[in-house]
C-alpha positions in Angstrom: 121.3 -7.0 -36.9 119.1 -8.9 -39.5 120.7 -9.1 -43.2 118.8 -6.7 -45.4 118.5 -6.6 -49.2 118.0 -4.2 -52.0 116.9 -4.7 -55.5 120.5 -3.3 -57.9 119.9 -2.5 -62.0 123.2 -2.2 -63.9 124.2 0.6 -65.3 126.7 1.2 -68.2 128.5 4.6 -65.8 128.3 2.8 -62.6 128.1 -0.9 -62.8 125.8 -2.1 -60.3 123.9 0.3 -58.2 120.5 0.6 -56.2 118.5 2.9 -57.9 115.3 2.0 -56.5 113.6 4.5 -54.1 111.2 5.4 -52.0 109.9 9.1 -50.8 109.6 10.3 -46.8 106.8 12.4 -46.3 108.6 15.6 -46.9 109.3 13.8 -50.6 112.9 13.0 -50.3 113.9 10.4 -52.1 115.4 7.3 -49.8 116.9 4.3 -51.1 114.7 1.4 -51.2 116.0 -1.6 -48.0 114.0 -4.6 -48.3 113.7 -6.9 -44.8 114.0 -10.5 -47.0 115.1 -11.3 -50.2 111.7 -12.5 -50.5 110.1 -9.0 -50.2 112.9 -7.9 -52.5 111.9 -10.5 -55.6 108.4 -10.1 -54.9 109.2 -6.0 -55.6 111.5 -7.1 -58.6 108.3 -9.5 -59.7 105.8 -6.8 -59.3 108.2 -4.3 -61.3 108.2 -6.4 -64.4 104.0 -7.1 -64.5 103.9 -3.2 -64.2 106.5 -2.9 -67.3 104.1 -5.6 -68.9 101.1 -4.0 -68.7 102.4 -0.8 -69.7 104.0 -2.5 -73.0 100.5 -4.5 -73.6 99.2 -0.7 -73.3 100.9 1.5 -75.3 102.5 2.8 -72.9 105.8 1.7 -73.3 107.7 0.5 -76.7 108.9 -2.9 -76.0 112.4 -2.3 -77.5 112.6 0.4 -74.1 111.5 -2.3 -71.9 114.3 -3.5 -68.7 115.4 -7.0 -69.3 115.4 -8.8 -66.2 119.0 -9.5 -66.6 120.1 -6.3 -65.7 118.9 -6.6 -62.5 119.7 -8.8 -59.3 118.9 -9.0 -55.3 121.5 -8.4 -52.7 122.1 -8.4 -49.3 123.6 -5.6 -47.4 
């Protein structure tokens, strides 16, 4: 079987966990798997423009913003 990665934020109560997701078509949440740890930092990239934008709108105070720091790829 291939290695496959996931994208993990760390968290004060659990240390370092997966809490990115994804939803089945019944809207179950299921734990985002990633097939490289390309496709995994390209998600992690495309995370923090999002963040960006929303900061550059309003949207989001920059003191709440996710420091890339707290997160990191592994494999599984």
């Amino acid at each position: 079987m291939a290695n496959r990665f996931i994208v993990e934020h760390f968290t004060l109560a659990d240390g370092w966990v997966n809490t990115w997701s994804t939803f089945d078509d019944d809207d179950n949440a299921i734990p985002s798997v990633f097939d490289t740890r390309e496709e995994a930092e390209q998600a992690l990239r495309d995370f923090f423009a999002d963040q960006e934008q929303f900061i550059n709108s309003g949207e989001l105070p920059e003191d709440c913003a996710y420091s890339l720091s707290e997160f990191r790829v592994t494999m599984i």
